[in-house]
C-alpha positions as CSV (number, residue, x, y, z in Angstrom):
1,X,-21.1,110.1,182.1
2,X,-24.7,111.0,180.7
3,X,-23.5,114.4,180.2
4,X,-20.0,113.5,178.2
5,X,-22.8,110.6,176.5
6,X,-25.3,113.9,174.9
7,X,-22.0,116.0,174.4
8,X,-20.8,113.9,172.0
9,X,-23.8,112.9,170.3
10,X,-24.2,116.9,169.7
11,X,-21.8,116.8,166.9
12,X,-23.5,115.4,163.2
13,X,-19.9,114.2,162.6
14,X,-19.6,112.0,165.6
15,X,-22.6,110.8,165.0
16,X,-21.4,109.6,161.7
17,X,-18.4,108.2,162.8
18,X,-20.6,106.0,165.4
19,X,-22.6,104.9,162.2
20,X,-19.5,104.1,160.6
21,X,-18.2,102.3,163.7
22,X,-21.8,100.0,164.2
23,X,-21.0,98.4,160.8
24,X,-17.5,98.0,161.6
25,X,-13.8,98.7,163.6
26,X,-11.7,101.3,161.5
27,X,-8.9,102.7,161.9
28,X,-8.8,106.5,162.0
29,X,-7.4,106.8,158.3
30,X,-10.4,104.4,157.2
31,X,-12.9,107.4,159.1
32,X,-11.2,109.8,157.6
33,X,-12.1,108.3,154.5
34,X,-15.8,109.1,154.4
35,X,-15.4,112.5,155.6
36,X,-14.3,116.0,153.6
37,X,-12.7,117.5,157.1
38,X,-8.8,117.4,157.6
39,X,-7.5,113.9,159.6
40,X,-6.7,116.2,162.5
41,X,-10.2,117.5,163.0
42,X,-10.9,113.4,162.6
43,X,-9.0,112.9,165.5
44,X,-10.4,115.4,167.8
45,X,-13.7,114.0,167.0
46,X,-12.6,110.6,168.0
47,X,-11.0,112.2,170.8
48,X,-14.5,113.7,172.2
49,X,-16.0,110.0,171.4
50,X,-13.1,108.2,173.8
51,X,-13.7,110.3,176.1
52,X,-17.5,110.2,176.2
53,X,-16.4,106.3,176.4
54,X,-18.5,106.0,173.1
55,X,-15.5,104.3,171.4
56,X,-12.5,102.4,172.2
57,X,-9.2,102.3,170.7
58,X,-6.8,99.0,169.9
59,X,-3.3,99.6,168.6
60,X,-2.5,97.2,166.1
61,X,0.8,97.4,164.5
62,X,1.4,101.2,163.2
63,X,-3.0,102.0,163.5
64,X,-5.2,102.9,166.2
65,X,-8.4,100.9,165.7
66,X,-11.7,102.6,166.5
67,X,-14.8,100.1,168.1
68,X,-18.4,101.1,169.8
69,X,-18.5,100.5,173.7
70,X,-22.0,98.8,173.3
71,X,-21.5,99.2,177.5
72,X,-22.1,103.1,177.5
73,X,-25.3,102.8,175.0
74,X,-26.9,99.9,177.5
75,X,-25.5,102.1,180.8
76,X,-27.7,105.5,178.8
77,X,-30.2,103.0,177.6
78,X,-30.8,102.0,181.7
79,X,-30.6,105.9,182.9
80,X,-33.7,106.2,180.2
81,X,-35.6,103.8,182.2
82,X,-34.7,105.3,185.8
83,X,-36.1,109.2,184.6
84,X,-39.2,107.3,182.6
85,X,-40.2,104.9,185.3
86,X,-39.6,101.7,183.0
87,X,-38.3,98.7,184.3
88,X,-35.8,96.7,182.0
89,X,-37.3,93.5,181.3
């Protein structure tokens, strides 16, 4: 999970999208929006973020709506304190 986790941070795009995605859920077409790449390179990049279980999808009606799994950052958050000897408080 950790390594899927850094693989998708790697990409300045993803990390974007995950900016985008903190302030609120879009739809792939709203992502697509802030970006000057085609819609299907959007999707692959979402694809890499589902899969790193950075993002989850809904389908409402005809869209796909995009949302941060807040449960991945706290499981990475917690690995960081195994490997640096902290204890979460």
């Amino acid at each position: 999970m950790v390594s899927k986790f850094f693989k998708a941070l790697a990409d300045p795009t993803r990390r974007q999208i995950l900016k985008l995605l903190r302030e609120s859920d879009m739809a792939a077409g709203e992502i697509a929006d802030h970006f000057n790449i085609t819609k299907p390179s959007i999707s692959h990049h979402l694809n890499i973020l589902k899969q790193s279980g950075l993002v989850l999808d809904e389908r409402k009606g005809q869209y796909i709506v995009y949302s941060l799994n807040m449960t991945v950052f706290q499981e990475v958050a917690s690995w960081f304190s195994e490997i640096t000897g902290r204890k979460d408080e």
